[in-house]
C-alpha positions in Angstrom: 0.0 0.0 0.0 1.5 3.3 -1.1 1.9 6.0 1.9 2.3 8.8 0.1 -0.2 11.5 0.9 -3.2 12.7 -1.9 -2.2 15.6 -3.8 -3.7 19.1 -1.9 -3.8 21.8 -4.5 -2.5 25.2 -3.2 -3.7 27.8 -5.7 -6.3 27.8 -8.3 -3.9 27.5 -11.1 -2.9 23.4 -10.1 -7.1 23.2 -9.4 -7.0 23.7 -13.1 -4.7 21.1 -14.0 -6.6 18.5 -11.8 -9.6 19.6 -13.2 -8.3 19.2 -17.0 -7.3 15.4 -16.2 -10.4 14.5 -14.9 -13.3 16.3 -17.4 -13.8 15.5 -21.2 -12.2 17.4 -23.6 -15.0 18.8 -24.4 -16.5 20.6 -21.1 -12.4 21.3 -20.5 -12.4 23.0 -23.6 -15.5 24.9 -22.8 -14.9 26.5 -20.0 -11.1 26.9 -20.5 -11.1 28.5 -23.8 -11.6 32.0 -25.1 -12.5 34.0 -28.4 -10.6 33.6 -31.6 -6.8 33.7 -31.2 -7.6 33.8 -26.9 -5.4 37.4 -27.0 -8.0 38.9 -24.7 -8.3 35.5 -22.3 -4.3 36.1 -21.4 -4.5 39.7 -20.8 -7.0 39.5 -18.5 -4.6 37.7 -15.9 -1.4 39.3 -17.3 -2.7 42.8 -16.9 -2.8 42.0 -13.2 0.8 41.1 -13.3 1.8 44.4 -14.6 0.0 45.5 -11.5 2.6 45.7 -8.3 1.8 46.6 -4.4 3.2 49.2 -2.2 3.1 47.9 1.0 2.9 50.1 4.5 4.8 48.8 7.8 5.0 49.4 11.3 1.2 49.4 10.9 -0.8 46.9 13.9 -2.9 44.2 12.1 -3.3 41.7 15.0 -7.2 42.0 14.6 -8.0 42.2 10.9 -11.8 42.9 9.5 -11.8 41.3 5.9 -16.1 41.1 5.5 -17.9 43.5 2.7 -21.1 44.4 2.5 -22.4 44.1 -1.4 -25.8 45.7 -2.3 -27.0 45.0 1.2 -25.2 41.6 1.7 -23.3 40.9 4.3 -20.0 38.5 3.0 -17.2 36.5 4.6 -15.3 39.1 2.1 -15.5 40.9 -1.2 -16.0 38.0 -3.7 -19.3 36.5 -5.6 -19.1 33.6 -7.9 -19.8 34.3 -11.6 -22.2 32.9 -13.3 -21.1 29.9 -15.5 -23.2 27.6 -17.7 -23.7 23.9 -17.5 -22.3 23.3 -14.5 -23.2 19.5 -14.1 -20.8 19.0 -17.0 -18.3 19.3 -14.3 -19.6 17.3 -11.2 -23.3 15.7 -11.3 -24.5 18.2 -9.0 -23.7 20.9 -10.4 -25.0 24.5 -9.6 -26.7 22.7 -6.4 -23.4 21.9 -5.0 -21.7 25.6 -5.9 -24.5 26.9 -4.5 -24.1 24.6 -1.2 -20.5 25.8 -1.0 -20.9 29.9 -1.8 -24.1 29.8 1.5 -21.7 28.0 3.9 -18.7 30.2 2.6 -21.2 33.4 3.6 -20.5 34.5 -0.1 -22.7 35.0 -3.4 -23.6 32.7 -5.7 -24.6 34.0 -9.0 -27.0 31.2 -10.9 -26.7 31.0 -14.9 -29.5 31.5 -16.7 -28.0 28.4 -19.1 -27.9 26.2 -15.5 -28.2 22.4 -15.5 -30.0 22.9 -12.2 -33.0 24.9 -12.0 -33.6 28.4 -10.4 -36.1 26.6 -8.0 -33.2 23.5 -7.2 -30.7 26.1 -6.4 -33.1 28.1 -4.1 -34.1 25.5 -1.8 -30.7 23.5 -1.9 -29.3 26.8 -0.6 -32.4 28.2 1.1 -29.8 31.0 3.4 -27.0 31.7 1.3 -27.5 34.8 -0.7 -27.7 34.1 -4.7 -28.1 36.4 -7.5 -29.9 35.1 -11.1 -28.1 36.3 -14.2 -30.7 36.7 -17.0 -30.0 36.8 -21.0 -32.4 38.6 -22.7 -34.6 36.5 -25.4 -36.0 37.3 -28.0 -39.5 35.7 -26.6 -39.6 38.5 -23.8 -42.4 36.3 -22.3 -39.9 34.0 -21.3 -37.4 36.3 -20.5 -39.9 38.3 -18.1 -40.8 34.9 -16.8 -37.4 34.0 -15.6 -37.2 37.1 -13.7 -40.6 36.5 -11.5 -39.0 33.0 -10.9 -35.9 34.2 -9.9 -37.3 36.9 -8.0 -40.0 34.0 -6.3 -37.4 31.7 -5.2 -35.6 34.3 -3.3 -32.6 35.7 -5.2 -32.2 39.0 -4.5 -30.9 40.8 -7.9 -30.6 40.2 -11.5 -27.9 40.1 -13.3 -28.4 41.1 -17.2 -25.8 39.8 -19.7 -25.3 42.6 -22.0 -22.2 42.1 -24.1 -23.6 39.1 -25.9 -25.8 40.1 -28.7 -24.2 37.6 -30.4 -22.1 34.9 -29.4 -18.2 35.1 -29.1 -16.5 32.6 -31.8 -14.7 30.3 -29.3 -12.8 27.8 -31.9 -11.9 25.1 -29.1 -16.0 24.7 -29.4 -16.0 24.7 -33.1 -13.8 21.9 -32.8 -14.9 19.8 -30.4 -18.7 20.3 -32.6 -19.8 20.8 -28.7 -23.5 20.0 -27.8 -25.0 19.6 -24.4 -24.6 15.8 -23.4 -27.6 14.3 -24.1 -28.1 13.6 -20.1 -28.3 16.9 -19.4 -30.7 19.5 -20.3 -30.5 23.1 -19.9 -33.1 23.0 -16.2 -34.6 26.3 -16.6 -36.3 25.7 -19.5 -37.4 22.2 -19.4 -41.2 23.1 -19.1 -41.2 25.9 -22.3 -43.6 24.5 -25.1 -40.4 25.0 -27.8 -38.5 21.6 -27.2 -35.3 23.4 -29.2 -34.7 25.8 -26.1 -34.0 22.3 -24.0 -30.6 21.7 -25.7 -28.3 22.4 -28.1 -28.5 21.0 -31.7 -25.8 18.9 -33.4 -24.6 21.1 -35.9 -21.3 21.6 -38.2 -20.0 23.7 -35.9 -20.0 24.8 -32.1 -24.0 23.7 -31.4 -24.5 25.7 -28.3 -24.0 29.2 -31.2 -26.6 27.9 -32.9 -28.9 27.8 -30.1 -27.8 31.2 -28.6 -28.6 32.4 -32.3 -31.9 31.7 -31.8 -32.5 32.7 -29.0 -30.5 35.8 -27.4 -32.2 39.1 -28.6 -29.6 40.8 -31.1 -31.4 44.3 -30.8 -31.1 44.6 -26.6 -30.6 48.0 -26.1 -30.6 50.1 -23.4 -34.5 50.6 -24.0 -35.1 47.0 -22.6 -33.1 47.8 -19.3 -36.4 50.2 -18.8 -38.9 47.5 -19.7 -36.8 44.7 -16.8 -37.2 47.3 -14.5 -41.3 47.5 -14.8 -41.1 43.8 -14.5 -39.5 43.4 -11.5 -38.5 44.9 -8.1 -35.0 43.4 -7.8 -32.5 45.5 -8.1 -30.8 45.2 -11.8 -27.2 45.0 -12.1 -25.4 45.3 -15.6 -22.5 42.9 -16.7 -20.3 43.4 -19.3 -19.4 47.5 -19.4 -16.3 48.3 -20.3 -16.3 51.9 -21.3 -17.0 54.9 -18.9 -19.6 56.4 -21.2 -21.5 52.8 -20.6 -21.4 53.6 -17.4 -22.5 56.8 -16.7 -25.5 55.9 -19.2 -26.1 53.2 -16.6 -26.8 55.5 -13.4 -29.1 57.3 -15.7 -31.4 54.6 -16.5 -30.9 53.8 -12.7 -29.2 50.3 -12.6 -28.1 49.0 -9.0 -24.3 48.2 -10.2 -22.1 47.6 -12.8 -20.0 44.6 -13.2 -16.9 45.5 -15.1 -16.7 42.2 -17.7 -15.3 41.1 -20.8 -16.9 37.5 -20.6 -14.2 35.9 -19.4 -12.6 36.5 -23.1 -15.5 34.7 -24.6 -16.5 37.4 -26.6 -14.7 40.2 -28.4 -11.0 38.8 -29.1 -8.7 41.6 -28.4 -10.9 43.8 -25.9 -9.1 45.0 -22.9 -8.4 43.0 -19.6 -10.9 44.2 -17.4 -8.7 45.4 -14.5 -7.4 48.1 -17.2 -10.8 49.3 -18.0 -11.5 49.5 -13.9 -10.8 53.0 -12.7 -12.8 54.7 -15.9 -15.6 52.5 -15.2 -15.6 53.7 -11.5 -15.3 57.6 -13.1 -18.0 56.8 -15.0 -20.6 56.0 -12.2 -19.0 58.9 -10.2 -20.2 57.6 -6.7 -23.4 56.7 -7.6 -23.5 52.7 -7.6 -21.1 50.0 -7.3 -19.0 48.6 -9.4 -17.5 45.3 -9.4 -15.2 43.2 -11.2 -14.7 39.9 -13.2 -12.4 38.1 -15.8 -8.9 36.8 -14.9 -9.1 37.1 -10.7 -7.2 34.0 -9.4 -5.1 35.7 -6.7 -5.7 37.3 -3.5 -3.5 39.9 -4.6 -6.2 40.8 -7.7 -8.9 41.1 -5.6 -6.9 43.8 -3.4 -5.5 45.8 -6.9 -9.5 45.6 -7.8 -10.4 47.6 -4.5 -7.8 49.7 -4.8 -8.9 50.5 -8.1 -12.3 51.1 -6.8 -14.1 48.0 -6.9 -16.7 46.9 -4.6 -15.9 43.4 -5.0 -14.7 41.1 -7.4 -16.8 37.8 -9.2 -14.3 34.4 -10.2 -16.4 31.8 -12.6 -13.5 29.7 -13.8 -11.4 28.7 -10.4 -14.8 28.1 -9.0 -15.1 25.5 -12.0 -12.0 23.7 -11.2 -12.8 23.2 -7.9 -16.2 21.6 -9.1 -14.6 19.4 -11.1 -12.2 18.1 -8.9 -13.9 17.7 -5.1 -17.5 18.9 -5.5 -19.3 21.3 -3.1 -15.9 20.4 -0.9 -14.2 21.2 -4.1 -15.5 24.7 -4.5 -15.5 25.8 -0.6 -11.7 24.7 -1.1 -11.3 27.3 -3.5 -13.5 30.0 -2.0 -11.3 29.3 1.2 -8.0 29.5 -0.9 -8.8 33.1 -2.3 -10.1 34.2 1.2 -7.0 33.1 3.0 -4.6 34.5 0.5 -6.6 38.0 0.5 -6.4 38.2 4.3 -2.7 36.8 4.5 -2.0 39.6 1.5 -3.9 42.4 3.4 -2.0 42.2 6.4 1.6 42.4 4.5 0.0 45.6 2.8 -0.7 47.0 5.9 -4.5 46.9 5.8 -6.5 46.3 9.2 -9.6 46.3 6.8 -11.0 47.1 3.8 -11.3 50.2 3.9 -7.7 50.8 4.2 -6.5 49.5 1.0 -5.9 52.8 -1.3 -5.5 53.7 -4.7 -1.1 55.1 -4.0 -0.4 51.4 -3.2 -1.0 49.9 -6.5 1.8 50.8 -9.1 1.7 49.8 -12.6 4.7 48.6 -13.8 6.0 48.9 -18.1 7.2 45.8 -19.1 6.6 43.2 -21.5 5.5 39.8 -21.1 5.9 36.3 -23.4 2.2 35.8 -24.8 2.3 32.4 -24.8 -0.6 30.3 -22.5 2.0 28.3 -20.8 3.5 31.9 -19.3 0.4 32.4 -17.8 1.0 29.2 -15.2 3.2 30.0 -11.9 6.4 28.1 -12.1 5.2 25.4 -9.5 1.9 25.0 -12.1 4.6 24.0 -14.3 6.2 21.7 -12.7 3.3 19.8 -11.2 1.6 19.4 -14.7 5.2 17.8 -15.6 4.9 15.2 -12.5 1.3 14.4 -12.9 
């Protein structure tokens, strides 16, 4: 009997590697990949890189306050989990067992409207943990509207609307692969609508799951449809995907809750800025008047403490929370939620911070240099060498 100890990951980055033994190509692929030639999908973590911390000293941190408060939420600290489709393609239970993980983590969990578990699953496998319902806007607004009274029914307490995806991103990895929904797994929130298509994904030439966004998302969203969500429900309405400061300020106008500063996760646009450079004009943009928080390319504590300084409210990680799905389940996840939170308290305290509100905007510096653009660079030199022993 061997008496060597199971492997522990100790950062998100060797969660991934587990993660990419143990799923099919194809839901790797998936969630891994970006748009086109994935220029966008390493700037988002490299951009942190160029991003370096001044610390304080001599400062007493012996008790330390790390807890946010996020539209009214009370958290552990200032993270939410993105929303990410199909989420039983990486553990058979799925959203349910993110969900589990983000209530007993005291964190948010934000539920895809493309979920393998439904709205109503999530809700009462999760009935205290506070959860949020990103919605895409269809082209049937009857469904769409729908949706929203669900979500708002079962308890979640804001919506989160999509709004950089008129169209789907090319992502080639899923051109490829020909990817489709497995056939055991349906897409939960729709599994009672009278059109059988909007159940799964149709085999196709290429990537199925474009064809069926192409059918469905609502090309001509426009800022004319954030009006008509807000006369259909009484949840506050927070809008993902703004990149630009003139975005932004339109956004207080129309009187959004919060902005979510996004690029898709590189899904999208192929060469689009990494979010963390688009951060401060974003937060110019709003001038004061909502909050503004942050996605795309987080997998350090260090990045969530360059997003505050930066003025971010909080930041939102989809893929890490992934990998940890894929490897250990709901103990998976919480692993990975613990991981960040440990590394952002351990990193605060070396800053100098005694809390939150004492990480400021002097102690991040940005540093000129360039970097290899080449995927492997983006893996710490112990990622390396464990995906070379394993």
């Amino acid at each position: 009997m061997s008496s060597e100890r199971p492997f522990e990951p100790v950062n998100v980055y060797e969660y991934e590697i587990l993660a990419k033994q143990k799923l099919p190509k194809m839901a790797y692929d998936y969630y891994a990949s970006g748009a086109d030639d994935q220029y966008t999908l390493e700037d988002n973590i490299l951009a942190f890189r160029k991003l370096r911390l001044r610390p304080r000293v001599l400062i007493d941190i012996s008790v330390q306050d790390i807890s946010a408060n996020i539209l009214g939420i009370p958290c552990s600290f200032p993270f939410v989990i993105a929303p990410t489709a199909m989420q039983k393609m990486a553990h058979p239970e799925g959203e349910v067992a993110v969900a589990r993980a983000a209530a007993k983590s005291k964190v948010i969990m934000t539920l895809s409207s493309l979920s393998t578990c439904s709205i109503e699953e999530v809700a009462k496998a999760a009935p205290q943990g506070p959860k949020w319902f990103q919605l895409y806007v269809y082209r049937d607004r009857e469904i769409t509207k729908r949706l929203v009274q669900r979500a708002e029914q079962a308890g979640y307490s804001a919506v989160v609307v999509t709004v950089d995806t008129p169209k789907l991103g090319r992502r080639e990895a899923d051109v490829h692969n020909k990817f489709e929904l497995p056939q055991h797994l349906t897409f939960a929130n729709f599994v009672d609508s009278a059109d059988v298509d909007r159940q799964r994904t149709k085999k196709v030439d290429g990537s199925g799951l474009a064809a069926y966004i192409a059918s469905l998302f609502d090309p001509s969203l426009s800022w004319k449809d954030i009006h008509w969500l807000k006369t259909v429900t009484k949840l506050p309405i927070l809008l993902k995907g703004v990149l630009d400061e003139k975005d932004a300020e339109r956004a207080t106008q129309v009187g959004v809750a919060g902005i979510i500063v996004s690029n898709h996760g590189a899904r999208q646009l192929d060469s689009s800025p990494a979010t963390i450079d688009c951060l401060e004009s974003v937060v110019k943009g709003v001038r004061g008047k909502i909050p503004v928080l942050l996605d795309s390319g987080v997998r350090r504590g260090t990045d969530i403490i360059k997003a505050l300084a930066l003025g971010a409210q909080g930041v939102c990680v989809g893929r890490p929370i992934l990998w940890g799905l894929a490897v250990a389940g709901e103990e998976g996840v919480r692993r990975v939620i613990e991981l960040f939170r440990s590394e952002f308290d351990l990193d605060m305290g070396l800053l100098g911070c005694p809390s939150i509100a004492d990480i400021r905007r002097d102690m991040v510096v940005k540093v000129d240099w360039s970097i290899p653009s080449k995927a492997n660079n983006l893996m710490p030199a112990r990622g390396k060498e464990l995906r070379s022993n394993l």
